[in-house]
C-alpha positions as CSV (number, residue, x, y, z in Angstrom):
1,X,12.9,48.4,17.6
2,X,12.2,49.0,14.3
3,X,11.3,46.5,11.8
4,X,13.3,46.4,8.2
5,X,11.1,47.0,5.2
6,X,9.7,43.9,3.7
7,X,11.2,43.4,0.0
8,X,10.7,40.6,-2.3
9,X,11.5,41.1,-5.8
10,X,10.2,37.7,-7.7
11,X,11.1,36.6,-11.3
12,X,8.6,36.9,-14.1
13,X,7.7,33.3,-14.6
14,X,8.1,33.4,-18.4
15,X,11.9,35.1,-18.7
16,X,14.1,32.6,-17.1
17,X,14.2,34.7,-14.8
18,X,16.1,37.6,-15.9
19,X,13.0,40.2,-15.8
20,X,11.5,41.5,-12.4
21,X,7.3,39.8,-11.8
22,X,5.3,42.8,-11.4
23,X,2.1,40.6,-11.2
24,X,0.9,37.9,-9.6
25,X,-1.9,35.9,-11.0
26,X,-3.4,33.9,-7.8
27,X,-6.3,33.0,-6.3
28,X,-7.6,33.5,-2.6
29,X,-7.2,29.7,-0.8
30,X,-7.7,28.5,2.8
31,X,-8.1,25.6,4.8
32,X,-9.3,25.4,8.4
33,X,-7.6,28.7,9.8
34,X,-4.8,29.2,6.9
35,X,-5.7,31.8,4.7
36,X,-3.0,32.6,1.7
37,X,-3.0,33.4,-2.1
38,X,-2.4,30.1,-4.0
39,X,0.4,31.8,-6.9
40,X,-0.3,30.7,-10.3
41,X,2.2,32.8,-12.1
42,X,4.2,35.7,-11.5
43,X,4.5,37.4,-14.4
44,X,5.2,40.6,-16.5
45,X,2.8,43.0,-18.4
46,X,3.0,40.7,-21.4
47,X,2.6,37.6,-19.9
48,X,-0.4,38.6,-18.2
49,X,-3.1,37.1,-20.9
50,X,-1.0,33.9,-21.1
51,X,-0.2,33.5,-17.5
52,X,-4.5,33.7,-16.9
53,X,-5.3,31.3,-19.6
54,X,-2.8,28.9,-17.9
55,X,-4.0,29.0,-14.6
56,X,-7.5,29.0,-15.1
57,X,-6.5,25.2,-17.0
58,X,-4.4,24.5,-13.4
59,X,-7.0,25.6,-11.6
60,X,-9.9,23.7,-13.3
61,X,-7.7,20.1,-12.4
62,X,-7.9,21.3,-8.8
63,X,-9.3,18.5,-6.1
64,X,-10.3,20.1,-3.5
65,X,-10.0,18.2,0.3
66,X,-12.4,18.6,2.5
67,X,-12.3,22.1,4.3
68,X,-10.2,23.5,1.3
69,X,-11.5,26.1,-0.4
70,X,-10.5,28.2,-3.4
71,X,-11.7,31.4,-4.2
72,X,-11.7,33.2,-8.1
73,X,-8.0,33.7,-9.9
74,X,-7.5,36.9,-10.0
75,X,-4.5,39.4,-10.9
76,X,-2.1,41.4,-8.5
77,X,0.0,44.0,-8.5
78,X,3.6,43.4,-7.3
79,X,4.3,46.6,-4.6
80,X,7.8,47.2,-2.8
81,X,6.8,46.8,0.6
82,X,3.6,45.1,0.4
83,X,2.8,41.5,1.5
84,X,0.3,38.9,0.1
85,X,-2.1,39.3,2.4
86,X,-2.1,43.5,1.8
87,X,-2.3,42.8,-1.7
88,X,-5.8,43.6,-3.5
89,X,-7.0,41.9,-6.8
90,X,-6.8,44.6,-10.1
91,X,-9.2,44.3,-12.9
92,X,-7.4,43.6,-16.1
């Protein structure tokens, strides 16, 4: 049985969401066994400066619980395809 291609075609953050995301600015978070990329923006090209200023001001009012742990905010490239967890961070 064959499985049909993951697609997911998010909204830049900053268009009212009439432009496709090709990034996603996010940072690596678990807690316990859960492992995902907490999503700070999903943005275009030139959104990218603006959408890292903004979520390292999110990320600095972050209270962590016990067991929760948040790893650097980084910046993603949106593939066709590719899941979160495939994802790897680009330097920008």
């Amino acid at each position: 049985m064959d499985c049909p291609v993951f697609t997911y075609q998010p909204c830049c953050s900053f268009s009212d969401g009439e432009q496709t995301a090709t990034f996603k600015v996010a940072a690596p978070w678990s807690y316990g066994t859960i492992r995902e990329l907490k999503t700070y923006a999903l943005c275009r090209e030139e959104y990218l400066e603006r959408s890292l200023m903004r979520a390292r001001v999110e990320a600095a009012k972050l209270v962590l619980a016990e067991g929760e742990t948040l790893g650097p905010i980084a910046v993603y490239r949106l593939l066709p395809g590719i899941r979160d967890a495939e994802l790897t961070p680009i330097s920008v």
